[in-house]
C-alpha positions in Angstrom: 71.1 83.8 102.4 71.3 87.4 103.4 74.3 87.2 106.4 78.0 86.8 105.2 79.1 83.3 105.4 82.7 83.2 104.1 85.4 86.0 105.2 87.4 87.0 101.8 90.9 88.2 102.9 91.9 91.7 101.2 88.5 92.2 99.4 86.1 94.9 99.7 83.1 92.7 99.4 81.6 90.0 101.9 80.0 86.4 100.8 76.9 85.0 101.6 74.6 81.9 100.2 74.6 83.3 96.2 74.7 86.6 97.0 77.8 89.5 97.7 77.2 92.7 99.6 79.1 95.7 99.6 78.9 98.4 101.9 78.0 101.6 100.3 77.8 105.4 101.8 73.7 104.9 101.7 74.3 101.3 103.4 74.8 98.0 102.8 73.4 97.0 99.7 73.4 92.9 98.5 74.0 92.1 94.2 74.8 88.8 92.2 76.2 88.9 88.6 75.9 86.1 85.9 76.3 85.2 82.4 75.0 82.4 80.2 77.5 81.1 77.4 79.1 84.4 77.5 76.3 86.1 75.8 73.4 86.7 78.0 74.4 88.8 81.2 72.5 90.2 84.2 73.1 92.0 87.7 70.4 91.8 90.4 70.7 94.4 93.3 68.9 94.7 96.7 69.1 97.7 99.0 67.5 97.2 101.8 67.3 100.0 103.7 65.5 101.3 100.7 63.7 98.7 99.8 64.5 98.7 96.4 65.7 96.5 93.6 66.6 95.9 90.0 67.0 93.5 87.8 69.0 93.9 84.6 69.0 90.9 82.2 71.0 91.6 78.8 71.2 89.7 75.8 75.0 90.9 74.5 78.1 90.1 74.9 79.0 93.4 76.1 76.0 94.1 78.6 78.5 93.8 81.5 79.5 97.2 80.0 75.5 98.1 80.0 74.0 97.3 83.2 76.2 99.5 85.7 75.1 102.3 83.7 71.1 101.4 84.2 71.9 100.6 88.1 73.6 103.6 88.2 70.9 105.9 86.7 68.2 103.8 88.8 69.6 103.9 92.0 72.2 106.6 92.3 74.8 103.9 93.2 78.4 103.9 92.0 79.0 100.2 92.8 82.6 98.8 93.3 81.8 95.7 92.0 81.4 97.7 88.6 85.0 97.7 88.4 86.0 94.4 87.9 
């Protein structure tokens, strides 16, 4: 689940079974991003070399617009998966 299983040409990020993973300048760091009839978003985060993680489940349309700002106030991490 946790070991890249797909090469993406040209991206920045790596696949694996549900999950992406990013490298950042603290590590490699693993996320996955969803929404539910548009409405209800969340972003789940693992840093492993850490050993942290967070959850953010949101119930607006606009949470996609919510949740980088909690990751980034929780974990110090400027993700570029926050720009898409």
């Amino acid at each position: 689940m946790l070991h890249r299983q797909i090469d993406v040409a040209g991206r920045w990020t790596d696949k694996g079974l549900g999950w992406n993973f990013e490298a950042t300048p603290r590590g490699p760091v693993f996320y996955h991003f969803g929404r539910n009839a548009g409405i209800f978003k969340s972003f789940a985060l693992g840093d492993p070399a850490r050993q942290i993680g967070i959850v953010v489940s949101t119930n607006a349309a606009s949470g996609n617009l919510l949740y980088p700002r909690v990751v980034r106030a929780a974990t110090g991490l400027d993700l570029l998966a926050f720009d898409v």
